[in-house]
DRENDREN-803413 format. One line per 10 residues: number of its first residue (from 1); for each residue x, y, z of N, C-alpha, C. Coordinates in steps of 0.1 Angstrom, whole numbers, m for minus. Each point is the difference from the previous one (the first is absolute). Example, Ala and Ser with C-alpha at 12.3 -4.5 7.8 and 13.67 -1.06 7.14 Angstrom:
2
1	132:m57:78:m9:12:0:9:12:0 ~ m4:11:m7:9:11:0:m8:11:8 .
END
This chain:
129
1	8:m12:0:m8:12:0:9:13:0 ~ 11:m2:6:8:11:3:6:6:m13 ~ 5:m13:m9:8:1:m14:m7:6:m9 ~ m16:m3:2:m11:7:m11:m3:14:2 ~ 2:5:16:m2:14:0:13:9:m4 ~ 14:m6:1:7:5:0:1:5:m18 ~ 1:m14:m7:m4:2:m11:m12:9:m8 ~ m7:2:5:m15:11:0:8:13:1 ~ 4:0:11:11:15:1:13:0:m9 ~ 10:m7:m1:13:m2:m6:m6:1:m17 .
11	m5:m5:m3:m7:m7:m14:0:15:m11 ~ m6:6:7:m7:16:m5:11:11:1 ~ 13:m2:9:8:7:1:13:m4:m11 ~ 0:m11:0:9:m4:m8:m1:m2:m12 ~ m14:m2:m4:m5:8:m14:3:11:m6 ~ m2:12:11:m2:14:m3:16:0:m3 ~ 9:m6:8:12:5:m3:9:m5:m10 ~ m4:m16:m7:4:m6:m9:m13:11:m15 ~ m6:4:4:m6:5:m12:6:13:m6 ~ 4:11:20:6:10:m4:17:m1:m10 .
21	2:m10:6:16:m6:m6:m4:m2:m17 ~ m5:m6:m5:m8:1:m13:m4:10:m6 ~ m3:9:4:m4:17:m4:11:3:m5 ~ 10:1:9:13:7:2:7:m4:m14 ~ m3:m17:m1:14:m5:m10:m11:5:m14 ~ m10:m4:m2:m9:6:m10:0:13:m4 ~ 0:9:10:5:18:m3:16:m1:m6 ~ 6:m8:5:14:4:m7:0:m8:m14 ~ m4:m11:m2:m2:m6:m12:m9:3:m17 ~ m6:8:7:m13:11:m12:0:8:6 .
31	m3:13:m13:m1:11:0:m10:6:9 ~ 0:10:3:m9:5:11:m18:1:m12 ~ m9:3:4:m7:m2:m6:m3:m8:m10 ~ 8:m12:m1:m4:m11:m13:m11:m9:4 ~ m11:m2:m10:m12:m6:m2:1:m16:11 ~ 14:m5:m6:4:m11:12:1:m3:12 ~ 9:16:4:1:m1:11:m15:m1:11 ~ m9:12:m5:m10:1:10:m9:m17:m2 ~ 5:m5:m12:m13:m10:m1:7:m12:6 ~ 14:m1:2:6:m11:10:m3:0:15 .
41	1:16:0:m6:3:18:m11:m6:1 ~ m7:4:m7:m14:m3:2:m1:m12:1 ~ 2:m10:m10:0:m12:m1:8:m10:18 ~ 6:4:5:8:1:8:m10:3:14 ~ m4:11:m3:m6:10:11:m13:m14:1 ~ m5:m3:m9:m14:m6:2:m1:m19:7 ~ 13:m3:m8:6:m15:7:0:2:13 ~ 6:11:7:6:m2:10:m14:3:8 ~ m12:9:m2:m12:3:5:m4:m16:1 ~ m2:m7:m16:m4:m11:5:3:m11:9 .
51	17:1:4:8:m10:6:m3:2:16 ~ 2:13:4:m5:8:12:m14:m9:5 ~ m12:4:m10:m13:m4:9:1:m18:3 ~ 7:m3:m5:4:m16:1:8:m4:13 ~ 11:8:m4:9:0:16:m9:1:10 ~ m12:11:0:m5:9:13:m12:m13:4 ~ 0:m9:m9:m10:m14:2:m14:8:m4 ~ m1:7:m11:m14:6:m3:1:m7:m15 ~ m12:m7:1:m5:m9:m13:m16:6:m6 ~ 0:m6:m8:m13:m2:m6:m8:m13:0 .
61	m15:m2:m3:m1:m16:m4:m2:7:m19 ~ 1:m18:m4:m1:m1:m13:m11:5:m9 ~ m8:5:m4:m10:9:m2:m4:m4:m14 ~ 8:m7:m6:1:m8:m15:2:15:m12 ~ 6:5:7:m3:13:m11:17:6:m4 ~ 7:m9:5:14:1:m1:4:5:m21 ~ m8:m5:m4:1:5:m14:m1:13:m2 ~ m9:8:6:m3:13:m4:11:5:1 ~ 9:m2:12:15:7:6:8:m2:m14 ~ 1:m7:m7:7:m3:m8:m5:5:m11 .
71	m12:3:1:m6:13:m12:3:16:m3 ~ 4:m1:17:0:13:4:15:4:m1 ~ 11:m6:4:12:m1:m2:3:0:m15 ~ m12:m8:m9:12:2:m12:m11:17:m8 ~ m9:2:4:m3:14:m2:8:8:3 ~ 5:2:10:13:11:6:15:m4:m7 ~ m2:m10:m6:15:m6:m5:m2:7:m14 ~ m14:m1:m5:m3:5:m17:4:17:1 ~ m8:7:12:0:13:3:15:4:2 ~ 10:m4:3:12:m1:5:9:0:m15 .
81	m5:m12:m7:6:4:m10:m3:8:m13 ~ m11:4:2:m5:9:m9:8:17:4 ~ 1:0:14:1:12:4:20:0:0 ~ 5:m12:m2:16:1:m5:2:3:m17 ~ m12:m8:m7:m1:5:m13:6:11:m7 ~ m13:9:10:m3:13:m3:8:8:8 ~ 10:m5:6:12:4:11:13:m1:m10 ~ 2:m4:m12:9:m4:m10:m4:4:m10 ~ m13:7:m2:m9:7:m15:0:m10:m10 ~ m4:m12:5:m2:m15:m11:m15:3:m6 .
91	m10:3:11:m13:1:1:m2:15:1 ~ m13:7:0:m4:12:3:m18:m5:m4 ~ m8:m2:6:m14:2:1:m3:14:10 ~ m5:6:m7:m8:14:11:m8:m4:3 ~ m12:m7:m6:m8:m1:14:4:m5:11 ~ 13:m10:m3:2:m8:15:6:11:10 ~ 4:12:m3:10:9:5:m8:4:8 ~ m10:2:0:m11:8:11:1:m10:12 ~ m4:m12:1:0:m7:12:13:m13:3 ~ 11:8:m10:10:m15:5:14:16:0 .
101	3:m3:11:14:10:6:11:m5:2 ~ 12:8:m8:13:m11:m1:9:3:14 ~ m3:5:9:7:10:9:4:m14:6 ~ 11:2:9:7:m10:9:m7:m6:12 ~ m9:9:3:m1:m4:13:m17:m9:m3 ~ m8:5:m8:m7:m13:m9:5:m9:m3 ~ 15:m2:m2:1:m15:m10:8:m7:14 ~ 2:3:9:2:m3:16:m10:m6:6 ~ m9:8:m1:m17:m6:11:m6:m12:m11 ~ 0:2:m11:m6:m10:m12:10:m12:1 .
111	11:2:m3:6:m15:1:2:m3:14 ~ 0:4:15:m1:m1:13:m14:m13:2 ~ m11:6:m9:m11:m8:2:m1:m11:m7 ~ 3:3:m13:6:m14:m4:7:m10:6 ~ 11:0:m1:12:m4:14:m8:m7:9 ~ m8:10:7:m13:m6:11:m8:m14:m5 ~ m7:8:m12:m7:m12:m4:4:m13:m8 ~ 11:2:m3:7:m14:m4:3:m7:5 ~ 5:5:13:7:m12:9:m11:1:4 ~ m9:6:9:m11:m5:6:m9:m12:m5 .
121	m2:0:m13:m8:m7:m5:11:m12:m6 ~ 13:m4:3:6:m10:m1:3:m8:13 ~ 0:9:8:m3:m7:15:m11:m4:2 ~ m13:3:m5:m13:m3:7:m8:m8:m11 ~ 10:m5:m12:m8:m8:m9:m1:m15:8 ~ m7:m11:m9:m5:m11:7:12:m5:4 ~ 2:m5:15:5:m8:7:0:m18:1 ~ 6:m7:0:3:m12:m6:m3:m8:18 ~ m6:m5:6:m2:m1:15:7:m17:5 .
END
């Protein structure tokens, strides 16, 4: 009992700081503002959200809907790459320009959720008992 709370506590610290360590070597390895950089964070940033609620022993039950997560994930993967496209001037649709934003800190929160939902929904697909 003792090993699991310590772990609950240690678990989340030692994330944050193996994650911060990964920022660091990622900022020196790409350019400051590159399309990759923010979308590795992110990608990164959202594993480690998922890995966290696991450590902290917070689950879900199976809900059979584990597919949609994987619907939803590869929408933000499509949005993600549409919006590096047009980050490289391969693509240019205007109407999409109204509601899809290339800014960094969007393609951070978008692939963060992703991230989330991938692994979440590879953890929580059918179990073999």
């Amino acid at each position: 009992m003792f090993m699991r709370k310590l772990l609950v506590v240690l678990g989340p610290l030692m994330m944050c700081l193996l994650t911060c360590l990964l920022f660091r070597w990622l900022d020196g390895m790409l350019a400051a503002g590159n399309f990759f950089l923010y979308a590795i964070k992110g990608v990164t940033l959202g594993i480690c959200v998922s890995l966290l609620l696991m450590v902290a022993g917070i689950s879900t039950r199976n809900t059979g809907l584990t597919g949609w997560l994987y619907v939803a994930a590869g929408l933000l993967f499509l949005t993600l790459l549409y919006q590096y496209l047009e980050a490289v001037r391969v693509v240019n649709w205007p109407a999409l320009e109204a509601i899809i934003s290339i800014n960094g800190q969007v393609v951070l929160v978008e692939s963060t959720v992703m991230g989330f939902l991938l692994l979440t929904a590879a953890l929580s697909g059918k179990r073999r008992r």
